[in-house]
N, C-alpha and C positions, 0 to 999 in steps of 0.2 A: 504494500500500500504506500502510496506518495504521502509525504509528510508535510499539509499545507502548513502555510505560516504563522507559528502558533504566540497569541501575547503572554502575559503571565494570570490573570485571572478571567474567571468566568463566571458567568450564570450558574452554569451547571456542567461537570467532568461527567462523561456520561463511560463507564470502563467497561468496558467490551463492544465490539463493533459486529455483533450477528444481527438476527432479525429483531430481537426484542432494544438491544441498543439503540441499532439504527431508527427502529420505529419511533423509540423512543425521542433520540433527535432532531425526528421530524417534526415533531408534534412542537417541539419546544424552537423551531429553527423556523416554523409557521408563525409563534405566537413571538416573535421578533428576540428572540433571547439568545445571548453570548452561549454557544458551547461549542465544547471541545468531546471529542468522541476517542479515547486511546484505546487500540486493539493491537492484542498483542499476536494475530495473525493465527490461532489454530483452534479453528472451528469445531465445534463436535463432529458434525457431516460431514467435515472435506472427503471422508472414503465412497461417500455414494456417489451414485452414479448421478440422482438425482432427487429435487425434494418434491413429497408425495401430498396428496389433500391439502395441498392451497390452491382457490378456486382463482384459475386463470393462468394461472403458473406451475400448472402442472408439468411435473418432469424435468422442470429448470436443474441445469447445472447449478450447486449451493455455490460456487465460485461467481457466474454468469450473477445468481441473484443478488448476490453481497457488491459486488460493482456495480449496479444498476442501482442498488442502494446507497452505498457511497455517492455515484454522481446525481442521486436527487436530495440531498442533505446539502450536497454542498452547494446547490442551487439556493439553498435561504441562509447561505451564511456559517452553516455550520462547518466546523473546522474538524480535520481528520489527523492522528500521527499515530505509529507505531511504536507500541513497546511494551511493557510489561511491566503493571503497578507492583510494586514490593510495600506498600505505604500509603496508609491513610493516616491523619493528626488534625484534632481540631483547632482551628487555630481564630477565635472569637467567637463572631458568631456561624463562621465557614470553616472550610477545612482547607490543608495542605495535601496535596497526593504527592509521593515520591514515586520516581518511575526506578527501572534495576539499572537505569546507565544514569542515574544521581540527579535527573531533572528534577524539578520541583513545578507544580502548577497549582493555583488558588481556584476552588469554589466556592459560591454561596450555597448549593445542594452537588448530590450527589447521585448517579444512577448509576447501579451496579448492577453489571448484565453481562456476566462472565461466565454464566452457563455451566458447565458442570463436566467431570472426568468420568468414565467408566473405566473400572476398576473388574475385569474378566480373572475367571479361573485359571490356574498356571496349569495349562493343558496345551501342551506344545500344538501349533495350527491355531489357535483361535485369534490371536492377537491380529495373526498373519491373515486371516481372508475378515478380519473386521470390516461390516459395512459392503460383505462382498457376499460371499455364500453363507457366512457368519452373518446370521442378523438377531435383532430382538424382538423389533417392534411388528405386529402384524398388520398395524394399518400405514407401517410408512415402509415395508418391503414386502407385504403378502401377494399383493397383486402378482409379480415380480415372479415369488418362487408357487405361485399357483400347481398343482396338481403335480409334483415333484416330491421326491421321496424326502420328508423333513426329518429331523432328528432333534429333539429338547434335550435338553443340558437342564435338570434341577440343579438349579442353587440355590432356592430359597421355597418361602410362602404361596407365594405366586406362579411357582411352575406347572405346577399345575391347571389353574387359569391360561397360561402362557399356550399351554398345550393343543386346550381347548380351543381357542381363539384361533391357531394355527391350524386347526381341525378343520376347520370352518372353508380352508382356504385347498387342501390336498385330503384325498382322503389316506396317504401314505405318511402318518403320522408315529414313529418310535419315541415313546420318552426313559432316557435314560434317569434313574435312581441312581446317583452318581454319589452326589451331597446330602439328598433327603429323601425318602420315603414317605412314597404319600400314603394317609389315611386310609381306612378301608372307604370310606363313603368315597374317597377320591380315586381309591382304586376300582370302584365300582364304574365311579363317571367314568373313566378312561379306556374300561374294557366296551363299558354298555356303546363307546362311541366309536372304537374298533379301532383306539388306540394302543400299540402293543407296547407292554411294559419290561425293561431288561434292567436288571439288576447287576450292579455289577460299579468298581470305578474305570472310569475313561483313562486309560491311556493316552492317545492322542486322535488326532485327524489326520484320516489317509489323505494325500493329496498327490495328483496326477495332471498331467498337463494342465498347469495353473487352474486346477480345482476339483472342491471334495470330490472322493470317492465311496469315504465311509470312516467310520467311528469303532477307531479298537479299543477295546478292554484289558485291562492291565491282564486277563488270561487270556491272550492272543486272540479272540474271537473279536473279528469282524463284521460289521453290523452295516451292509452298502447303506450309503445315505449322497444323496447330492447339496443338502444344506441344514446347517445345522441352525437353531434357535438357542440363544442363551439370554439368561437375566444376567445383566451386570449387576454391580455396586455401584450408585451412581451421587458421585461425593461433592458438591458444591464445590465449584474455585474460586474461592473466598478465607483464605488465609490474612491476608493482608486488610482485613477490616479489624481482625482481634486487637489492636491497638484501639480503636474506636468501642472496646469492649461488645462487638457484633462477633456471637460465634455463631456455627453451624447448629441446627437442630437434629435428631434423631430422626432416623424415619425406617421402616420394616426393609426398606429396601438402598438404604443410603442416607447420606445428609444432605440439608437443601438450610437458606438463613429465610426464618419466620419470617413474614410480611401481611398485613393486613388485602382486601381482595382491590386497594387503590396501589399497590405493593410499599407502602409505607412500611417503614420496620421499626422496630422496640427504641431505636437511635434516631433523637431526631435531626432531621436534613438529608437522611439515607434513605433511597428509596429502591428498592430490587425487584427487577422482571425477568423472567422466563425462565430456562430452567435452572439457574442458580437458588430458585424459589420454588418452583413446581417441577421435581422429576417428569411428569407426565408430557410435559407441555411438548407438545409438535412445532414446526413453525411458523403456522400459523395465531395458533396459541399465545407463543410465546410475541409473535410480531403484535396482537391486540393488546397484549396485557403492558409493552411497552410504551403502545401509544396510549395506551391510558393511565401509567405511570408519568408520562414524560406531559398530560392534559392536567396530573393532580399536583404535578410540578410546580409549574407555569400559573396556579391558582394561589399557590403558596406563596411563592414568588410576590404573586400580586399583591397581596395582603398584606404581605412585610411591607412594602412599597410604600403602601396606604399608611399604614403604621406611623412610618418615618417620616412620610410628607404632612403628616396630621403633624406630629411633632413638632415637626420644624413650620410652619405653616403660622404667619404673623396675626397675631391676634389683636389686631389694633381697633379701634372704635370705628370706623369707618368698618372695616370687613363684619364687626360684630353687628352693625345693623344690618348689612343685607344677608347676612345668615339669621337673623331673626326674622327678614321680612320671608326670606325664602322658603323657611321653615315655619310660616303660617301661613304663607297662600299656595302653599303646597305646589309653586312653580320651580323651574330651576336660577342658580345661581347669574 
């Protein structure tokens, strides 16, 4: 990404440049507000081929869409640079961001939209066809591996749901009991839907001219599969707010930092969208909830504004009668 030319404070540092940043951007680069957008350049998606269920933009290259993003931000002003925050500090009533090559920039708010890490089982091949034949999600790769022999990877609570949902899409569905054994009533849904269940830990993934072939078990039994499904651990990348005392929260399936549904968070002047907040969030999800973070912004913003122009605002005898007249014939000033 080109590094426009950046002052030292702003409106608003908006840290991470995906869809929920960007959107976020917009919104706030519409409503005529200084920001600056730092992205430290690696997207969750960059492995897809393409992103899925957003209407209009289906199929887009996540690279294609994140530039078409960038150049309509930068259309109202808003500023772009690359790096990677090590550092937040409050510093009155805004904050200091530090970047990892020792920049420093001022905001009055903050939007955090740094999206989130998956964190996969150390099961040699998975890392390697991530976002490829490895996938998770069924509504942003199911289409895709339609009616193809699947393979589930349990790691948690939800693989089983996982399973099901992939069911839906092939009827050639194995789920391995790799990590956890499901329940009998789970063992029931999985037979009753002509899921077949193999017991056993994964070894690794066969792999064959650049892709699966199948899924061995630590007793050499091979299991053909053309794509596998796993549930990551999916950990918020948000280290660098614990100075502003904002940690991570718990969650069945990873960590994500609380935010209220405007994504205001427990710190105020911080506000966080998409998946750094909601594991679940898709891109288009995660692009709404930006734009409505970066709308609850801009109202803040204003408020404060109001605040300080009241303040400061000369209360002399002349202004004090035409705010009394105004203020009883109910016209404007």
């Amino acid at each position: 990404m080109v590094t426009d030319q950046r002052r030292d404070n702003y409106d608003v540092v908006v840290i991470g440049g995906g869809a929920a940043g960007l959107s976020g951007a917009l919104m706030l680069g519409r409503s005529r507000r200084s920001v600056l957008v730092i992205d430290a350049g690696a997207p969750r998606n960059a492995p897809a081929e393409g992103v899925h269920g957003l209407l209009a933009r289906e199929g887009t290259p996540p690279a294609e869409l994140l530039e078409r993003g960038r150049a309509e931000v930068r259309e109202y002003g808003v500023q772009l640079t690359s790096g990677e925050v090590r550092g937040a500090n409050r510093d009155g009533d805004g904050f200091v961001v530090t970047l990892a090559d020792g920049r420093t920039v001022g905001a009055r708010r903050l939007l955090v939209a740094t999206g989130l890490v998956d964190e996969l089982p150390d099961i040699p091949g998975l890392r390697e066809r991530w976002g490829r034949d490895v996938v998770h999600c069924p509504y942003c790769h199911g289409w895709e591996v339609r009616d193809r022999p699947i393979g589930v990877l349990a790691t948690g609570p939800m693989s089983v749901h996982q399973a099901l949902l992939f069911r839906q899409l092939s009827a050639d569905v194995t789920f391995f009991a790799c990590a956890t054994s499901p329940t009998r009533e789970e063992a029931v849904q999985l037979a009753a839907r002509g899921i077949r269940l193999v017991e056993g830990d994964v070894a690794r993934l066969e792999i064959a001219d650049d892709r699966i072939t199948g899924v061995r078990l630590r007793d050499g039994t091979v299991i053909e599969r053309e794509v596998v499904a796993v549930g990551s651990r999916m950990v918020a990348r948000a280290g660098f707010l614990a100075t502003l005392g904002l940690r991570p929260s718990e969650h069945p399936m990873g960590e994500f930092i609380a935010a209220d549904p405007t994504g205001r968070t427990e710190v105020s002047g911080v506000w966080a969208a998409g998946n750094v907040t909601d594991l679940a969030a898709q891109v288009g999800t995660a692009a709404a909830a930006g734009a409505t973070a970066g709308g609850h912004i801009n109202a803040d913003l204003v408020a404060e504004d109001t605040r300080n122009a009241v303040a400061a605002y000369p209360f002399s005898p002349d202004n004090e009668a035409r705010l009394s007249a105004a203020a009883g014939d109910g016209h404007g000033l």
